[in-house]
C-alpha positions in Angstrom: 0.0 0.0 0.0 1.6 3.3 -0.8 1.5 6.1 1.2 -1.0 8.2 -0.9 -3.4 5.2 -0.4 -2.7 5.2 2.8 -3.6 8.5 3.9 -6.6 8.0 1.9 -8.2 5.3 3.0 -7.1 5.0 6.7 -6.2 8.9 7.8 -8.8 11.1 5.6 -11.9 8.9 6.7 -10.7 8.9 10.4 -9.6 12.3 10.5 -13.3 13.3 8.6 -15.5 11.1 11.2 -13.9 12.6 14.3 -14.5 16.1 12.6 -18.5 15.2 11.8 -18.9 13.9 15.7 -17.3 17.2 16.8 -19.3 18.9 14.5 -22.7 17.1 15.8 -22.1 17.4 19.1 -22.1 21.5 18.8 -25.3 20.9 16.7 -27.0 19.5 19.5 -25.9 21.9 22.3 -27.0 24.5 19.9 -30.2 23.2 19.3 -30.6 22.7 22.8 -29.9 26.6 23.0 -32.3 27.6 20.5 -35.1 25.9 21.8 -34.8 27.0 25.1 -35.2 30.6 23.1 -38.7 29.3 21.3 -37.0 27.9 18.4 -39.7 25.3 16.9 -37.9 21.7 15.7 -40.5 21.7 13.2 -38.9 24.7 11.7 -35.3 24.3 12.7 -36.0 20.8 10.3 -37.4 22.3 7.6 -34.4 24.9 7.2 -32.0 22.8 7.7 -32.6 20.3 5.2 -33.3 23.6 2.7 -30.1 25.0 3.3 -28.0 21.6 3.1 -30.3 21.5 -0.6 -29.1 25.0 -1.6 -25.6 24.0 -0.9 -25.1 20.5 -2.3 -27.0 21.9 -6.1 -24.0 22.9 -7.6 -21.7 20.2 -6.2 -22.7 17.2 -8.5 -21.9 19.7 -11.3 -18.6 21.4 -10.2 -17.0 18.0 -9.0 -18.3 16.0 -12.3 -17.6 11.9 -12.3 -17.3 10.2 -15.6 -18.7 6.9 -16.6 -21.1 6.5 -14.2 -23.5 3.3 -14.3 -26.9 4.5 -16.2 -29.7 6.2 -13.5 -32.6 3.5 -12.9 -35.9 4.7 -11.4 -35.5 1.6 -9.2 -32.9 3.9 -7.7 -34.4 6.6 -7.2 -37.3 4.5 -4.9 -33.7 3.9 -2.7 -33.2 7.4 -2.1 -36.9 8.7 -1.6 -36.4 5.8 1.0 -33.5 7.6 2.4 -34.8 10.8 2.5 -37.8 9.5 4.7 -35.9 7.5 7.1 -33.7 10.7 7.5 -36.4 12.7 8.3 -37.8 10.2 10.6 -34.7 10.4 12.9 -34.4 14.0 12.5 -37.6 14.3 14.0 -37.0 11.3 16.9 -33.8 13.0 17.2 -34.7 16.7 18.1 -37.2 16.0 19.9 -35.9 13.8 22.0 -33.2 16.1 22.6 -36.1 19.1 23.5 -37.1 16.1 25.9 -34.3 15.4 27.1 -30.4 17.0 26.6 -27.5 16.7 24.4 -25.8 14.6 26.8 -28.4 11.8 27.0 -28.2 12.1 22.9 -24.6 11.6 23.0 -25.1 8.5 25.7 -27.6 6.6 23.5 -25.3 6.9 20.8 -23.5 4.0 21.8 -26.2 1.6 20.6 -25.7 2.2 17.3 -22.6 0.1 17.0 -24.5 -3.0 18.4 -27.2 -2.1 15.3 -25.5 -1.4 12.4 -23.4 -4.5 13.4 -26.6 -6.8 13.5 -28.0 -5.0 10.7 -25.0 -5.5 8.4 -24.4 -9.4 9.2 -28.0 -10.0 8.6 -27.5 -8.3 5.2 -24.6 -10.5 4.6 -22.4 -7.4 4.6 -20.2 -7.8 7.2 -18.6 -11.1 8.0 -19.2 -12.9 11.1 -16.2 -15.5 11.5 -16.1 -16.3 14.6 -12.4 -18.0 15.1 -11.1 -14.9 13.0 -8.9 -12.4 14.6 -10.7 -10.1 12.0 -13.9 -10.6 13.4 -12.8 -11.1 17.3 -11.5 -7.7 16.6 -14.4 -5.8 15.6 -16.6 -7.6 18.0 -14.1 -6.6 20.8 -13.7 -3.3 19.3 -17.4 -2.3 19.6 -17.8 -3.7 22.9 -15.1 -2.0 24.7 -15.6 1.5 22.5 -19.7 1.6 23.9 -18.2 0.0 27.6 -15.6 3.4 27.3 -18.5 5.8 26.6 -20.5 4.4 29.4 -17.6 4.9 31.7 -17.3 8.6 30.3 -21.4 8.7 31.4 -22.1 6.9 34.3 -18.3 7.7 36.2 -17.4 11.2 37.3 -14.6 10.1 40.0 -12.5 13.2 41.6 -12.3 16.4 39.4 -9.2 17.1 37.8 -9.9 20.1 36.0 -12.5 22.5 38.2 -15.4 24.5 36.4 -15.2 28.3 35.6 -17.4 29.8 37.5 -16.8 33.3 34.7 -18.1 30.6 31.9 -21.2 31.3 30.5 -22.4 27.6 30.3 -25.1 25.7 27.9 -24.8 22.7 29.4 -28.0 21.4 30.7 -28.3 20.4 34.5 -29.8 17.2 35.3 -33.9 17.0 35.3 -35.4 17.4 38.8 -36.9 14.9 40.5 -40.0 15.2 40.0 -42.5 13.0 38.0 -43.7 14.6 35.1 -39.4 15.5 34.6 -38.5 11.5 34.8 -41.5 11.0 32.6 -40.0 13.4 30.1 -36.7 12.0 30.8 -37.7 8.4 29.7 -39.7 9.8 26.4 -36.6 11.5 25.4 -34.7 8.5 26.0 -37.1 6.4 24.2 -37.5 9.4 21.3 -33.6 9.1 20.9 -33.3 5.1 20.5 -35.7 5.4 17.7 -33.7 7.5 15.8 -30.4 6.0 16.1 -32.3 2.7 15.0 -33.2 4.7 12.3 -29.9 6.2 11.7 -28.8 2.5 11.5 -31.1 1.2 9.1 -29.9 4.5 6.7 -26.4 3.8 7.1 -27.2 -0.1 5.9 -29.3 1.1 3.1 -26.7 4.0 1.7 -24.3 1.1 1.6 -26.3 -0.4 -0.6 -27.6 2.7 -2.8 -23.7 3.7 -3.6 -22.8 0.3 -4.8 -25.2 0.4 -7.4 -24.6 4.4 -8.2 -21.0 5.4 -6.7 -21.8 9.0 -6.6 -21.5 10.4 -3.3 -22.4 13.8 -4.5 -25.7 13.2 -6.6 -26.5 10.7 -4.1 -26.7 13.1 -1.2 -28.3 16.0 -3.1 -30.8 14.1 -4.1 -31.1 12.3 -0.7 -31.7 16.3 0.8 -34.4 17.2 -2.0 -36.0 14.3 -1.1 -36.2 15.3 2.7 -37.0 18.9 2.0 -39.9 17.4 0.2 -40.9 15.0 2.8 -40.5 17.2 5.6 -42.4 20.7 4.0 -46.2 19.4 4.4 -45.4 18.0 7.7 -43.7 20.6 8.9 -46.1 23.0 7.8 -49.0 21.1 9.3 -47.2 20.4 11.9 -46.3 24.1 12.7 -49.1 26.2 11.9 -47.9 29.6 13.5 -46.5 31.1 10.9 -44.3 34.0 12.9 -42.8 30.8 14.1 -40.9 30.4 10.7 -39.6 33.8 11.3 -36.4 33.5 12.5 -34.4 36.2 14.7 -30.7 37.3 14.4 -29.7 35.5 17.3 -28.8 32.0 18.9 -31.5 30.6 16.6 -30.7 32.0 13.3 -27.0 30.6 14.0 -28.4 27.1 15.1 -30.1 26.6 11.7 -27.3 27.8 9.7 -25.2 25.8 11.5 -27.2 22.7 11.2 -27.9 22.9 7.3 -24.5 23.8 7.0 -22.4 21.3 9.3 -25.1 18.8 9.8 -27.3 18.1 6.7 -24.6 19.2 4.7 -21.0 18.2 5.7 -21.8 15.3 8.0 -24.2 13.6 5.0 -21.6 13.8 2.5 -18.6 13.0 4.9 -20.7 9.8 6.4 -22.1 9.1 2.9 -18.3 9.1 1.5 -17.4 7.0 4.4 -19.8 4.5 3.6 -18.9 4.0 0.5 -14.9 3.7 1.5 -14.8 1.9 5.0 -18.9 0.2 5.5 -21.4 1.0 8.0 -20.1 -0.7 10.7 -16.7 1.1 10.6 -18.6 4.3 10.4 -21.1 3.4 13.5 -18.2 2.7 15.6 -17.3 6.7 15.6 -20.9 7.5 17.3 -19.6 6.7 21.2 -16.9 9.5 20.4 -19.3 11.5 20.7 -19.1 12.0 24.4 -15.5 12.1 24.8 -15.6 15.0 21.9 -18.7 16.7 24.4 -16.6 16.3 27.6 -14.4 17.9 25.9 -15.9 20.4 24.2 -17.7 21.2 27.4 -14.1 22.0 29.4 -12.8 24.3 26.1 -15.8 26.4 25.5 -18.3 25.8 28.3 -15.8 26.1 31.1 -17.3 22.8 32.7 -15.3 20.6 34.9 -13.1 17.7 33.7 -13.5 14.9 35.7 -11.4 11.4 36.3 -14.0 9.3 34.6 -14.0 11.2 31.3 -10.5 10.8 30.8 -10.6 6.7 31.8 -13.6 6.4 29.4 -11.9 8.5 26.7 -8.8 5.7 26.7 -11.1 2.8 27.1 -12.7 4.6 23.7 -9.5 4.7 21.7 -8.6 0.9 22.9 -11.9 0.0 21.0 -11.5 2.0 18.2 -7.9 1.0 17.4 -9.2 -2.4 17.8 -11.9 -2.1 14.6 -9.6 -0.1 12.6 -6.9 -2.4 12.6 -9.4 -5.2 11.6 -10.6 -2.9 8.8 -7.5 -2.5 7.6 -6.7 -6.2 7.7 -9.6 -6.9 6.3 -8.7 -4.8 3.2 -5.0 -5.9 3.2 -6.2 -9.5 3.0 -8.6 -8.9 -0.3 -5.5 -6.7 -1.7 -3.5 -9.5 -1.3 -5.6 -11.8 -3.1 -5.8 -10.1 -6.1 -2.4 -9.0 -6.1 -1.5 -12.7 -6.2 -3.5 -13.4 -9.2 -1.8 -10.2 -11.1 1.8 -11.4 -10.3 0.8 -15.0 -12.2 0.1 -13.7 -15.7 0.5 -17.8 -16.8 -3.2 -18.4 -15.7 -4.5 -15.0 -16.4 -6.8 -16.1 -19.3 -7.1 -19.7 -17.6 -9.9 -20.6 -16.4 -8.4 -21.1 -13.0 -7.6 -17.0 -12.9 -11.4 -16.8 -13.0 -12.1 -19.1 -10.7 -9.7 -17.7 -8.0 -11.2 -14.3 -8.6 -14.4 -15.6 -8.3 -13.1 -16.9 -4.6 -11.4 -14.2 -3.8 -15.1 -12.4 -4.7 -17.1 -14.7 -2.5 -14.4 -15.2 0.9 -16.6 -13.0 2.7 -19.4 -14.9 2.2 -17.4 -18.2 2.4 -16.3 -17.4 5.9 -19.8 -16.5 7.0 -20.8 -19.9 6.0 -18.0 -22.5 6.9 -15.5 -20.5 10.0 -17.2 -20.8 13.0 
């Protein structure tokens, strides 16, 4: 592997994932922000997916791929698909974050790891051998990346950097005691495992839509018209005060600019990307970083304290996540290797053993599904 490819297909999408998690995570605390100021989620949506729409148009036709496979309207079903399941957990999301708080979002995160993981070995996409190092690996990986974040979540331990009480702060303090609080609590919580089911389910089925049409670009644009779509009726039903859609110069003009900016637009086309180079469950595996990127976010900017358990959680987290990269990138020297045995035997090229070893070397994944247990 030379070094261009390396940086390519190991440091660009790991460098890109950690940058969309960092860039969710501010989404939410914004949003959190903004609704506390009478921001409707019905409206922060709707612009969102608008603005994301405005921005990817001219993509497809600046960054132009050639020889692409011929559009079927089967395809387009895929991503009218897409654009509903999107919405779907746009609107389990938010709300269950208006229910609840960023920090909870970031928490339940961790589950979707475990579902893309099930999702993609019962879509044969993924292989599940179980006496393989490969798969030890990314079975171990995801278990100790979630057991990391729930150390970050449920450990606080001594502090060992102390809050700054100057610090303007938009953290959200935990909810009361009271009922109707735990009730709301448990709604959000509920709200929020919905959508990252939901997110799951997309990640399994963009897999699928850019093997057939390997387009990032077009894909995603037309993956945010189909959303705008979607979500304009129900929005506007949804949302009948119309000085609602009004929005003010303040935190909740910047929260929707943000979001169709960094969140329909950058982390759709960076996950959508990543998809297509690493798989779902490579890309899932980046969602428990999502705390470790709000603890720390939270000390930077917020001026919140750093305590013992987010830095034991945060190494636990990169234990995992070395541990399913490095099986990745087995994975993928193991197929190189394959083929780059058949190209350095040019006698059987046109044989009809070359074919039949490329045929293997096509089918291994499936092969060690079926007969390494």
């Amino acid at each position: 592997m030379t070094a261009g490819s390396y940086y390519y297909k190991d440091v660009l999408p790991f460098s890109a994932m950690v940058a969309a998690e960092g860039t969710n995570v501010g989404l939410n605390t914004l949003f959190k922000a903004a609704t506390l100021r009478g921001l409707s989620y019905y409206v922060f949506i709707f612009y969102s997916y608008a603005i994301a729409t405005l921005l990817l148009l001219p993509l497809p036709f600046i960054f132009r791929q050639r020889e692409l496979p011929t559009f079927k309207l089967s395809l387009l079903y895929r991503i009218f698909l897409l654009g509903v399941i999107g919405f779907l957990a746009q609107l389990c999301s938010y709300k269950g974050i208006e229910y609840s708080s960023p920090t909870l979002a970031s928490a339940i995160s961790n589950l979707i790891p475990a579902f893309t993981f099930i999702l993609a070995v019962i879509f044969r996409m993924e292989i599940l051998a179980l006496r393989s190092s490969i798969t030890q690996a990314k079975i171990m990986g995801t278990i100790v990346s979630i057991s990391g974040a729930l150390v970050v979540l449920f450990y606080k331990g001594p502090t060992i950097i102390s809050a700054s009480s100057q610090s303007p702060s938009l953290s959200l303090p935990s909810p009361p005691g009271s009922s109707q609080a735990n009730w709301d609590w448990v709604i959000g919580g509920l709200l929020l495992t919905a959508e990252y089911l939901l997110l799951s389910i997309w990640y399994i089925v963009q897999t699928q839509v850019i093997k057939i049409y390997p387009a990032e670009l077009i894909i995603v644009l037309l993956n945010n018209v189909c959303a705008t779509i979607v979500s304009a009726p129900v929005c506007l039903i949804a949302e009948g005060n119309l000085s609602a859609w009004r929005l003010r110069p303040d935190i909740t003009l910047v929260a929707v600019i943000y979001s169709g900016i960094f969140g329909s637009f950058f982390s759709t086309v960076v996950h959508t990307w990543g998809l297509h180079l690493k798989g779902p469950v490579y890309i899932s595996n980046f969602k428990p970083l999502s705390i470790a990127i709000a603890a720390a976010m939270s000390v930077i900017f917020l001026g919140d304290a750093l305590y013992l358990g987010s830095v034991i959680g945060a190494i636990i987290l990169s234990f995992g996540f070395y541990a399913v990269i490095w099986a990745k990138a087995k994975e993928e020297l193991s197929e190189d290797k394959c083929y780059s045995s058949l190209e350095s035997s040019p006698d059987v090229r046109s044989t009809l053993q070359f074919h039949l070893k490329s045929f293997l070397c096509i089918l291994r994944p499936t092969y060690n599904n079926y007969f390494v247990v």
